[in-house]
N, CA, C and O atoms as a CHARMM CRD file, in Angstrom:
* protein
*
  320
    1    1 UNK  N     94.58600 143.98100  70.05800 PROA 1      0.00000
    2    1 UNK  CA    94.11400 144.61500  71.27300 PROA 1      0.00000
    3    1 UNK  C     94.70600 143.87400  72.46800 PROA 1      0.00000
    4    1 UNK  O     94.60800 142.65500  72.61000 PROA 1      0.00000
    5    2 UNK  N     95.20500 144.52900  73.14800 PROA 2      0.00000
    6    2 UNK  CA    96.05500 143.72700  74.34500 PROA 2      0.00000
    7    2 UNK  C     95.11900 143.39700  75.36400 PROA 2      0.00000
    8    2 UNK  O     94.05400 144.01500  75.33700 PROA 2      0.00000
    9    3 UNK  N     95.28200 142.60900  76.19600 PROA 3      0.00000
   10    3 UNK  CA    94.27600 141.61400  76.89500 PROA 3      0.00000
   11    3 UNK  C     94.42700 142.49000  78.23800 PROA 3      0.00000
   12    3 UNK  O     95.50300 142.99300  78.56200 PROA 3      0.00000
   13    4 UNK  N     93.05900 142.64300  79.10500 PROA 4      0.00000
   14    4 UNK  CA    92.90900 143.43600  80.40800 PROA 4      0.00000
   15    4 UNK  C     94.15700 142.46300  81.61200 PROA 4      0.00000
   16    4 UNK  O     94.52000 141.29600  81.76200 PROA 4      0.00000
   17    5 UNK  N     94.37800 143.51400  82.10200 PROA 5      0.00000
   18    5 UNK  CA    94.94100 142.19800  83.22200 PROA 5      0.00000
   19    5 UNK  C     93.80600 142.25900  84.33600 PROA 5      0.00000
   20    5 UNK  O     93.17000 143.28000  84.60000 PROA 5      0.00000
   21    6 UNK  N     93.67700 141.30100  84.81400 PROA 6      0.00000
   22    6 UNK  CA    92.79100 141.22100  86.27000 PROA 6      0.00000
   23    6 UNK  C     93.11700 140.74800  87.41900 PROA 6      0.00000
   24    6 UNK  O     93.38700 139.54700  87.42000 PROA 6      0.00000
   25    7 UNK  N     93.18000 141.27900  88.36900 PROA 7      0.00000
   26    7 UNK  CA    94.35300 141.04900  89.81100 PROA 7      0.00000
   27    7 UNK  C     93.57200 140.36900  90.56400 PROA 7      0.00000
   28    7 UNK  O     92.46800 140.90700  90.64300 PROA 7      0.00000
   29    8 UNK  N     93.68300 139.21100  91.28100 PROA 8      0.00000
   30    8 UNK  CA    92.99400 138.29900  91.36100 PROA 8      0.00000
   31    8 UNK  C     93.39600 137.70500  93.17800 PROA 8      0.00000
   32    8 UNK  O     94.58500 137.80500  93.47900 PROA 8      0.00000
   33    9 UNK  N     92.80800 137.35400  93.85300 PROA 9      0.00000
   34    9 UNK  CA    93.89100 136.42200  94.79300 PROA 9      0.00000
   35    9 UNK  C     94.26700 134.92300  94.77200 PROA 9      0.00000
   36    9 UNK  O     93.58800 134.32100  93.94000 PROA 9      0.00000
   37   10 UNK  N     94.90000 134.35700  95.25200 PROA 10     0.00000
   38   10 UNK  CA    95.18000 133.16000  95.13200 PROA 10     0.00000
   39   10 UNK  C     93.84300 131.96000  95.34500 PROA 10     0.00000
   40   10 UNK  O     93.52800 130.89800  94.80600 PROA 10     0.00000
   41   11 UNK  N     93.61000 132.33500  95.82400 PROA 11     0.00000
   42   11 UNK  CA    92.05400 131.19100  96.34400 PROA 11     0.00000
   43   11 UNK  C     91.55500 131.21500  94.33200 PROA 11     0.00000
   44   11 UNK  O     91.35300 130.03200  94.06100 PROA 11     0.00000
   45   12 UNK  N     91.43600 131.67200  93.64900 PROA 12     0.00000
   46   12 UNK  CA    90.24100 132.55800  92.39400 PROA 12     0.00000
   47   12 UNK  C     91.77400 132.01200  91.30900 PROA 12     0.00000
   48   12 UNK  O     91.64200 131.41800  90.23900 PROA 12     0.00000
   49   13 UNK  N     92.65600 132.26400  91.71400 PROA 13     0.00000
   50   13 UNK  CA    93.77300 131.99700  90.68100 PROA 13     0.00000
   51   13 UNK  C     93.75300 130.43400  89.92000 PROA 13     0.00000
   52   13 UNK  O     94.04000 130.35600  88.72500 PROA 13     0.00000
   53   14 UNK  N     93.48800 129.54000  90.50100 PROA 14     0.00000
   54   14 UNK  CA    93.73100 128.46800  89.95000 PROA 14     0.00000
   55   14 UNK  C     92.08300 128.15400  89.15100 PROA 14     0.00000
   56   14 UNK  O     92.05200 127.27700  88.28800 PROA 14     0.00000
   57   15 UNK  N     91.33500 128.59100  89.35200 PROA 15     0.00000
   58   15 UNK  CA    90.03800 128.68500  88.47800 PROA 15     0.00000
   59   15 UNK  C     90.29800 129.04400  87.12300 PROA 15     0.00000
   60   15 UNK  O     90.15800 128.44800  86.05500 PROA 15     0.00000
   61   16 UNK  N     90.79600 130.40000  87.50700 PROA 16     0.00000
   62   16 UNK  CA    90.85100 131.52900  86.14400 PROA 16     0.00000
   63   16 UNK  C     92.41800 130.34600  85.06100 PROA 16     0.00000
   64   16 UNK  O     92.43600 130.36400  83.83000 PROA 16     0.00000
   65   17 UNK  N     93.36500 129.59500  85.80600 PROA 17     0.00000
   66   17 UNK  CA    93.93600 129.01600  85.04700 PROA 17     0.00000
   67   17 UNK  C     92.93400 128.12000  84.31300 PROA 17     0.00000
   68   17 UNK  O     92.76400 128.36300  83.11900 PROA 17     0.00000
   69   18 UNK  N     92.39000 127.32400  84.75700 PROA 18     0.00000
   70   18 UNK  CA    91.56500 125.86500  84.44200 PROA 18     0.00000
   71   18 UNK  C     90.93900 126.83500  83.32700 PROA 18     0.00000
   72   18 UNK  O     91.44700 126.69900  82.21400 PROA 18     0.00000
   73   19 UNK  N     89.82000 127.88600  83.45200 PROA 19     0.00000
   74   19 UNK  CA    89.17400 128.59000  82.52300 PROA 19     0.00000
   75   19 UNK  C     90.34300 128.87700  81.32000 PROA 19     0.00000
   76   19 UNK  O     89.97700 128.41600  80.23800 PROA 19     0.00000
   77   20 UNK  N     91.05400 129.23300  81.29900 PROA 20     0.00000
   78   20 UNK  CA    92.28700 129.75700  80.15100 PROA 20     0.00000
   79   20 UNK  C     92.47700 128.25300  79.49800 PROA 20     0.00000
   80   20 UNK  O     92.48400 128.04400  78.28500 PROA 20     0.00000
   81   21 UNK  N     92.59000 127.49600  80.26200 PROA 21     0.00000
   82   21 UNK  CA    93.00300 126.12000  79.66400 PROA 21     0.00000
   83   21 UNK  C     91.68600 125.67300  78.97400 PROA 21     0.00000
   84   21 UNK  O     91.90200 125.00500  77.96300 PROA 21     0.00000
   85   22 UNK  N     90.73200 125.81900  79.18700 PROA 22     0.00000
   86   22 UNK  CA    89.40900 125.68300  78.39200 PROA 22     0.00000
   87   22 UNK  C     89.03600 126.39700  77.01800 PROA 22     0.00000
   88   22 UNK  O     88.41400 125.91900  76.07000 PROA 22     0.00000
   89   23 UNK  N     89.58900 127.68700  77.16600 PROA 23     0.00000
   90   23 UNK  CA    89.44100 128.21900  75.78900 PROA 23     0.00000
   91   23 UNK  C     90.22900 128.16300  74.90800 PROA 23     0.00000
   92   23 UNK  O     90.03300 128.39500  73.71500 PROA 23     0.00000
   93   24 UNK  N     91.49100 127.75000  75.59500 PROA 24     0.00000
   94   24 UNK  CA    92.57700 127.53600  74.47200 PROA 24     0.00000
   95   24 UNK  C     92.70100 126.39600  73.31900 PROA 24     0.00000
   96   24 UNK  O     93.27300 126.24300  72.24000 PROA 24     0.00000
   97   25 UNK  N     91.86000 125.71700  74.15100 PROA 25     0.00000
   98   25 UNK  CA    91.61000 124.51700  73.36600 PROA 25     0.00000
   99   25 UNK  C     91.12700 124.57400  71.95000 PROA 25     0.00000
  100   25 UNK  O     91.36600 123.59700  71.24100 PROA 25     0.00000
  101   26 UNK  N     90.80100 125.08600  71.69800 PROA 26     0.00000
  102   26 UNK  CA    90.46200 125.02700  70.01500 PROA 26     0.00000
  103   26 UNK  C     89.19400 126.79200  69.63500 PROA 26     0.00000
  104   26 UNK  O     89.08400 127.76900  70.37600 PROA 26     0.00000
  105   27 UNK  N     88.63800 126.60300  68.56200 PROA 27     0.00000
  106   27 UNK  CA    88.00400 127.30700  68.72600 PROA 27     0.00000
  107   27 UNK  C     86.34600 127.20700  68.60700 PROA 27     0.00000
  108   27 UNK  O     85.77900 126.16200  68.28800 PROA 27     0.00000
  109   28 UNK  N     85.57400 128.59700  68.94700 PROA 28     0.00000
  110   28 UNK  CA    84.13400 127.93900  69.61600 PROA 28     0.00000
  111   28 UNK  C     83.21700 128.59500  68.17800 PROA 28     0.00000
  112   28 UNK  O     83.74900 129.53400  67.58500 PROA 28     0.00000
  113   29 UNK  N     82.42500 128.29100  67.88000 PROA 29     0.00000
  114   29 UNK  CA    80.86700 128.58100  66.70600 PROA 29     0.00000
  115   29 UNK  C     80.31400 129.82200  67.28800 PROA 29     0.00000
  116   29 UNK  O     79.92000 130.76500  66.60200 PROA 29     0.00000
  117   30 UNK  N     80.29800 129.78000  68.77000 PROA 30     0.00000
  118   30 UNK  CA    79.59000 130.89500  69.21700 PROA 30     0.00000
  119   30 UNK  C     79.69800 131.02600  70.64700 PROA 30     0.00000
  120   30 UNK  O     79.81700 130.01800  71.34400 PROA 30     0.00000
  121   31 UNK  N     79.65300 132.72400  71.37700 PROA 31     0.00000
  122   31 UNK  CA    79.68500 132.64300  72.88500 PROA 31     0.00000
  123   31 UNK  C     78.50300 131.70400  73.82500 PROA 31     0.00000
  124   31 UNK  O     78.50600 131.62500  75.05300 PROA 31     0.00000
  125   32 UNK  N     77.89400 131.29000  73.24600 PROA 32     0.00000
  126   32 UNK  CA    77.01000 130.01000  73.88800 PROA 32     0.00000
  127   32 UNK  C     77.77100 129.04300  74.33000 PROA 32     0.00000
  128   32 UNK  O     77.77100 128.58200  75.47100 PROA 32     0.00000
  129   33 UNK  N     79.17300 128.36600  72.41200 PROA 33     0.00000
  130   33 UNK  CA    79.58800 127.34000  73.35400 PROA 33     0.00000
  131   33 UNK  C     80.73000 127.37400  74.48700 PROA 33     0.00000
  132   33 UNK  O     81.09900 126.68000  75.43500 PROA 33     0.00000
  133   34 UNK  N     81.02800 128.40200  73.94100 PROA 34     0.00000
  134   34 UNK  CA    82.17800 128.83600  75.14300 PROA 34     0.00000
  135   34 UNK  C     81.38700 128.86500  76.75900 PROA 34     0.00000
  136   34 UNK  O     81.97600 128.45900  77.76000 PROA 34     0.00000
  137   35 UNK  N     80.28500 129.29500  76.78300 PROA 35     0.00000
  138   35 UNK  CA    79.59400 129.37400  78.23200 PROA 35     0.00000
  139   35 UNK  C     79.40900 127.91900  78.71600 PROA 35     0.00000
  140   35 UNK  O     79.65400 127.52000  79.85500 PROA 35     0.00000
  141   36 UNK  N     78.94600 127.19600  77.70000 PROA 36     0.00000
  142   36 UNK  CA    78.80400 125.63000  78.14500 PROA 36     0.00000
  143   36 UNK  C     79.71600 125.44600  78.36200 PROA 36     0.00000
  144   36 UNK  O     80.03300 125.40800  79.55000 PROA 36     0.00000
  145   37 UNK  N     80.58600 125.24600  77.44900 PROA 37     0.00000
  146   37 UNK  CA    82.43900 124.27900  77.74000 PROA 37     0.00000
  147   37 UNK  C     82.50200 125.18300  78.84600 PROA 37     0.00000
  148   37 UNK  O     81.81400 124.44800  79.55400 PROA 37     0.00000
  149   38 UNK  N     82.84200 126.55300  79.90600 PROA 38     0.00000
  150   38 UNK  CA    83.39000 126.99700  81.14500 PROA 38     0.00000
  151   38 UNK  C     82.10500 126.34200  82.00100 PROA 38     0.00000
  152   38 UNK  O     82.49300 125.88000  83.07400 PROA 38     0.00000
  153   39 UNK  N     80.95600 126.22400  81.81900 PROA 39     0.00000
  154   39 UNK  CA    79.96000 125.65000  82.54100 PROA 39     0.00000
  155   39 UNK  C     80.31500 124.24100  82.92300 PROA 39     0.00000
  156   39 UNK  O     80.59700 124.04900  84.10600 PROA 39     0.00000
  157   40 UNK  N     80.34600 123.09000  81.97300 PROA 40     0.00000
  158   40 UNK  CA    81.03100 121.89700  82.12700 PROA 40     0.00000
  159   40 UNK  C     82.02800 121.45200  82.58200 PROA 40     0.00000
  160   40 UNK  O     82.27300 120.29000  82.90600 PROA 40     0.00000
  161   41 UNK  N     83.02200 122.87900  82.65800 PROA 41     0.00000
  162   41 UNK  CA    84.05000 122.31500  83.53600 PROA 41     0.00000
  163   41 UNK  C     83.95500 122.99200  84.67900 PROA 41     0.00000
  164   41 UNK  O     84.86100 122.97600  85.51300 PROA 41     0.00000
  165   42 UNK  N     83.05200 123.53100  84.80200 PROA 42     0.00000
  166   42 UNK  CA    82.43400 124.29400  86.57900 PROA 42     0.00000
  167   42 UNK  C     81.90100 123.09700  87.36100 PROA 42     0.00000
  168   42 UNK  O     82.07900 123.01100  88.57600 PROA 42     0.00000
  169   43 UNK  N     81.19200 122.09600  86.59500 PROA 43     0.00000
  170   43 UNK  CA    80.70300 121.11500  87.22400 PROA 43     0.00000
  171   43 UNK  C     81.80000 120.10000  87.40400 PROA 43     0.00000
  172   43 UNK  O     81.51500 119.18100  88.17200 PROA 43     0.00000
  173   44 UNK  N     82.63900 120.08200  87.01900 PROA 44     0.00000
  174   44 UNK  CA    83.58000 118.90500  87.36300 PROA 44     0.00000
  175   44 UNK  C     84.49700 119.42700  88.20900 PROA 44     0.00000
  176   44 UNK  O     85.29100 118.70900  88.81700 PROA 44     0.00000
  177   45 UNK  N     84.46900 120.62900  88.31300 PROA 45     0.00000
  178   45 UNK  CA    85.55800 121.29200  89.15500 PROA 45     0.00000
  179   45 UNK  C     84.49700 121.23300  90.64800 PROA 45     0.00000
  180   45 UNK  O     84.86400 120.79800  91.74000 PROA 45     0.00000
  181   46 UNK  N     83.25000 121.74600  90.35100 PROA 46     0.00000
  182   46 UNK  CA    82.29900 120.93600  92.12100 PROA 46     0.00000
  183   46 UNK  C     82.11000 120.05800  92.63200 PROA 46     0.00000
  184   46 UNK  O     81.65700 120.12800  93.77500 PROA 46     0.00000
  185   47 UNK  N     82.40400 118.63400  91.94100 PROA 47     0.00000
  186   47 UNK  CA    82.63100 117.91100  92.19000 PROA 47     0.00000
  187   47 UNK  C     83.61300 117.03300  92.70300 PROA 47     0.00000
  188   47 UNK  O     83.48400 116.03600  93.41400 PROA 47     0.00000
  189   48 UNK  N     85.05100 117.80100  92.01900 PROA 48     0.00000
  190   48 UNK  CA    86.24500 117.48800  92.82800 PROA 48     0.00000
  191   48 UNK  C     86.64000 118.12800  94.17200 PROA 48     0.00000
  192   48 UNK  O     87.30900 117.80200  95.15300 PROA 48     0.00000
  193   49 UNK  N     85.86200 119.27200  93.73300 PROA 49     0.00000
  194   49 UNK  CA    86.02600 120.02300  95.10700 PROA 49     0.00000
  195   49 UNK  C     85.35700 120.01800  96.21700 PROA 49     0.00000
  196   49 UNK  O     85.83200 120.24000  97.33000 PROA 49     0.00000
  197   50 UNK  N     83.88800 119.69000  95.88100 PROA 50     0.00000
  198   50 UNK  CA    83.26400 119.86600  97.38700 PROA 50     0.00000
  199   50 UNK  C     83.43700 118.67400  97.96300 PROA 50     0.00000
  200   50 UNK  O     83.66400 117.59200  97.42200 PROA 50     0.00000
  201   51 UNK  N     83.26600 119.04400  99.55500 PROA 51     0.00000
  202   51 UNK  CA    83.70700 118.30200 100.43500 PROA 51     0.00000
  203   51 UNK  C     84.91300 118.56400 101.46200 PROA 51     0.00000
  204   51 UNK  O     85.04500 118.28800 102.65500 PROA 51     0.00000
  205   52 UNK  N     85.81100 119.25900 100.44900 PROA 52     0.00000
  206   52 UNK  CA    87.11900 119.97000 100.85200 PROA 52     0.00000
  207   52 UNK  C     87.25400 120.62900 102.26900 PROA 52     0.00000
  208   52 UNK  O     87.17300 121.85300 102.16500 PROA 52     0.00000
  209   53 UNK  N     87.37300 120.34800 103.12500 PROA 53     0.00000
  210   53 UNK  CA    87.90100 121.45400 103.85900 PROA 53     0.00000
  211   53 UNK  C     88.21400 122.74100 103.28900 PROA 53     0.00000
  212   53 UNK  O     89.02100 122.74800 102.35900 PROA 53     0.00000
  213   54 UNK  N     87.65900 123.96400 103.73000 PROA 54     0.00000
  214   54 UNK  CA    88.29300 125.24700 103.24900 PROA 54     0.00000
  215   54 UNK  C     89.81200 125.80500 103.74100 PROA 54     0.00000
  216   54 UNK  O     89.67900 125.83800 104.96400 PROA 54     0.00000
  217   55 UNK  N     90.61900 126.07300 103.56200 PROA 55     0.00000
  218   55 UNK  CA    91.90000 126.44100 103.98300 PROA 55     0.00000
  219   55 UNK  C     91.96600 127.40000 104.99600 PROA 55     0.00000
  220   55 UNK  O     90.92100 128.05000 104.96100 PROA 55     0.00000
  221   56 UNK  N     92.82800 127.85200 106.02500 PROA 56     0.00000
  222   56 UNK  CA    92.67800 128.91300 107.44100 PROA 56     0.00000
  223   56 UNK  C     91.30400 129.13400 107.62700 PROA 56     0.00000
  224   56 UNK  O     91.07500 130.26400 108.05900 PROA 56     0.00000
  225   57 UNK  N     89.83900 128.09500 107.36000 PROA 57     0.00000
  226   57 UNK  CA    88.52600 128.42700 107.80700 PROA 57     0.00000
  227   57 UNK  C     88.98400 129.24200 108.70200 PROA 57     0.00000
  228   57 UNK  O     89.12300 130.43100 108.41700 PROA 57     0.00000
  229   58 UNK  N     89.42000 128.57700 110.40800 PROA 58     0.00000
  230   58 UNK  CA    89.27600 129.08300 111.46600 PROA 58     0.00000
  231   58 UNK  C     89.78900 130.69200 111.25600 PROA 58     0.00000
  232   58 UNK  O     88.98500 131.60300 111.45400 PROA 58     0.00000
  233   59 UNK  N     91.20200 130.97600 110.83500 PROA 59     0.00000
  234   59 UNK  CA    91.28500 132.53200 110.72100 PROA 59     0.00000
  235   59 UNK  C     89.73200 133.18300 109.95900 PROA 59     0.00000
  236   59 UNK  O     89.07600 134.05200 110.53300 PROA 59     0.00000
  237   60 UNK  N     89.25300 132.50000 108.38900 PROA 60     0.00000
  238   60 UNK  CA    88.37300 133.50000 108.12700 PROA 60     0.00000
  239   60 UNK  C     87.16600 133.57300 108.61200 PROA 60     0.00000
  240   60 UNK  O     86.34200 134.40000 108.22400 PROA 60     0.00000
  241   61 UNK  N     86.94000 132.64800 109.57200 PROA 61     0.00000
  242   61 UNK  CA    85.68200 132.56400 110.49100 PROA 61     0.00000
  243   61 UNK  C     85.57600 133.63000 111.25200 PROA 61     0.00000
  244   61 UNK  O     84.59100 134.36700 111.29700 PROA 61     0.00000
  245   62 UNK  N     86.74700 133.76500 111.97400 PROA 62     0.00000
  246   62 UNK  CA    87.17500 134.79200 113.52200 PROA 62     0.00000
  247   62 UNK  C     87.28900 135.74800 113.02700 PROA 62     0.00000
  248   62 UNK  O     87.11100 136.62200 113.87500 PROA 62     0.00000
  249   63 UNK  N     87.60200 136.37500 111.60600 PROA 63     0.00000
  250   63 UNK  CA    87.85300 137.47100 110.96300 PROA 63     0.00000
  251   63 UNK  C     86.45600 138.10300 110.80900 PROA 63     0.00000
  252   63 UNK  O     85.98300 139.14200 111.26800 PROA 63     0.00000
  253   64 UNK  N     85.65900 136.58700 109.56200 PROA 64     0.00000
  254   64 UNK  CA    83.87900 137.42900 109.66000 PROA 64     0.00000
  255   64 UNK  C     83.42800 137.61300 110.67800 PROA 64     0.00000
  256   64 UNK  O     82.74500 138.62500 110.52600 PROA 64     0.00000
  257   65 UNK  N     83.30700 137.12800 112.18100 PROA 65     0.00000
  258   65 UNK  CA    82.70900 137.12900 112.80600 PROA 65     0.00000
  259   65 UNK  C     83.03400 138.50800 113.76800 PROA 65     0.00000
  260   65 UNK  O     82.42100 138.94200 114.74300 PROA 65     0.00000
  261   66 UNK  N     83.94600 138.88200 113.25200 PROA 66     0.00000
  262   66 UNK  CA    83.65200 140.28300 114.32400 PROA 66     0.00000
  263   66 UNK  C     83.27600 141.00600 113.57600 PROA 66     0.00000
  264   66 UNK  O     82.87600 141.88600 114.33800 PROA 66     0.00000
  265   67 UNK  N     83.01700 141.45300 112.33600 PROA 67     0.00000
  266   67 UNK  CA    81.83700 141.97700 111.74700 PROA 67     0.00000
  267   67 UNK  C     80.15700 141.86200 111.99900 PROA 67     0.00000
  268   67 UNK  O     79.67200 140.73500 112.09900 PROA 67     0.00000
  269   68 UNK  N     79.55300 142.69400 112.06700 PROA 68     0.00000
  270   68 UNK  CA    78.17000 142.03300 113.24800 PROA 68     0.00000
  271   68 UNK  C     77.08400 141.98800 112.00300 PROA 68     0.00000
  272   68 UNK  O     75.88700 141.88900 112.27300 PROA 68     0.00000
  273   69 UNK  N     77.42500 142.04600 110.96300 PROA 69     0.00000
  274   69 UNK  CA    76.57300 141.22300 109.56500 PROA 69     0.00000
  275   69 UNK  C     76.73200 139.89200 109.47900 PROA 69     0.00000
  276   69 UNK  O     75.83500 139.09800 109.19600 PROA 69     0.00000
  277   70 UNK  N     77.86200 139.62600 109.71800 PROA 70     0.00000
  278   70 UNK  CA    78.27800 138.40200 108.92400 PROA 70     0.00000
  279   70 UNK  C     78.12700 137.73000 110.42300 PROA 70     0.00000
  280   70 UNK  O     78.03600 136.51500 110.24900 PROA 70     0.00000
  281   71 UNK  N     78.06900 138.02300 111.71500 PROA 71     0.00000
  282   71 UNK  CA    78.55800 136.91800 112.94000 PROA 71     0.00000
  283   71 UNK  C     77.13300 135.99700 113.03900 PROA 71     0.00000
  284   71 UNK  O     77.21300 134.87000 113.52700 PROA 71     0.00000
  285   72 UNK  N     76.03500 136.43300 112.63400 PROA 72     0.00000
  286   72 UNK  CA    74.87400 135.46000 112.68400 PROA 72     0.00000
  287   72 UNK  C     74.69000 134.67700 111.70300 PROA 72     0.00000
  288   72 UNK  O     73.70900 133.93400 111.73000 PROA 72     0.00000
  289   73 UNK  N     75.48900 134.65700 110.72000 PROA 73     0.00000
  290   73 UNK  CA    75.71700 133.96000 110.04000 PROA 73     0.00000
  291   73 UNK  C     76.60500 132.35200 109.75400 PROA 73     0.00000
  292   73 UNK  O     76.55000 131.22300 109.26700 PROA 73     0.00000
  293   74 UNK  N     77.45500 133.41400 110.55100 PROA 74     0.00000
  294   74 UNK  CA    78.84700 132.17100 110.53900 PROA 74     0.00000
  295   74 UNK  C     78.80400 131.92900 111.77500 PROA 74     0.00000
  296   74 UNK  O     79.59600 130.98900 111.84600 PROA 74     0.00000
  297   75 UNK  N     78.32900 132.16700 113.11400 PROA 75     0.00000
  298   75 UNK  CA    77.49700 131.24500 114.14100 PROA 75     0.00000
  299   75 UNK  C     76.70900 129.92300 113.92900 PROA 75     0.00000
  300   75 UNK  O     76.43700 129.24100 114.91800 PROA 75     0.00000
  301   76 UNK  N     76.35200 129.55200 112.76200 PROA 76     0.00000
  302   76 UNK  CA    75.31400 128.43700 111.95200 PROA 76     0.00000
  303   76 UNK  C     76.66300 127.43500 111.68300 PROA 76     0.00000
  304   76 UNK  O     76.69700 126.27100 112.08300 PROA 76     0.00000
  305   77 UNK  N     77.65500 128.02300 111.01200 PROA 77     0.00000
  306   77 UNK  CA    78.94800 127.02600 110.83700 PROA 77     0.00000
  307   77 UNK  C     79.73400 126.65200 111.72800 PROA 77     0.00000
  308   77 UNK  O     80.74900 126.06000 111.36200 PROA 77     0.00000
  309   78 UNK  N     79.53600 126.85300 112.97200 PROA 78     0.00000
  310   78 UNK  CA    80.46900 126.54800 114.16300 PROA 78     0.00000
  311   78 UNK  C     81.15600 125.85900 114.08200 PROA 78     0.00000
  312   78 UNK  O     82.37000 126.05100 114.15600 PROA 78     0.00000
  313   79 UNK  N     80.68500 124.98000 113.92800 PROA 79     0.00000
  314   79 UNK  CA    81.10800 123.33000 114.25400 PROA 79     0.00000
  315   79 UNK  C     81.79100 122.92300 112.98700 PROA 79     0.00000
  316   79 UNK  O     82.06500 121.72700 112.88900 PROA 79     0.00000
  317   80 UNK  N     82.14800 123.81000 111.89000 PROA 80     0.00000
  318   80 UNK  CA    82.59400 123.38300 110.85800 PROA 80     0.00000
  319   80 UNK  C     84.09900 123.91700 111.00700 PROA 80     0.00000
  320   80 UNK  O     84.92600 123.68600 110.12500 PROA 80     0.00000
């Protein structure tokens, strides 16, 4: 059965690699452990990551914010 493709953007791309690199690794007893092993490496991947600066914030700030859902929102992050 040939595998779905899923079109993805770049921000989501390097996840979905790390995930591929997780299952390839051997094989699992059951979809439980597969959820743990992508779970376990969700947590190490928040940990390297937060803190980060987000990339063009300022463009996607100015972008949500002229949407009038999202501008009372991302008014709270100003300063970020």
């Amino acid at each position: 059965m040939p595998r779905a493709k899923i079109y993805t953007t770049n921000a989501i791309e390097p996840v979905n690699s790390i995930f591929r690199k997780v299952t390839k690794k051997g094989s699992f007893p059951s979809e439980d452990a597969v959820l743990k092993a992508l779970y376990l490496r969700i947590t190490e991947l928040y940990k390297k990551w937060n803190g980060r600066p987000v990339s063009n914030w300022a463009l996607v700030r100015n972008q949500l914010s002229m949407n009038d859902k999202f501008q009372k929102r991302i008014l709270k992050y100003k300063n970020f």
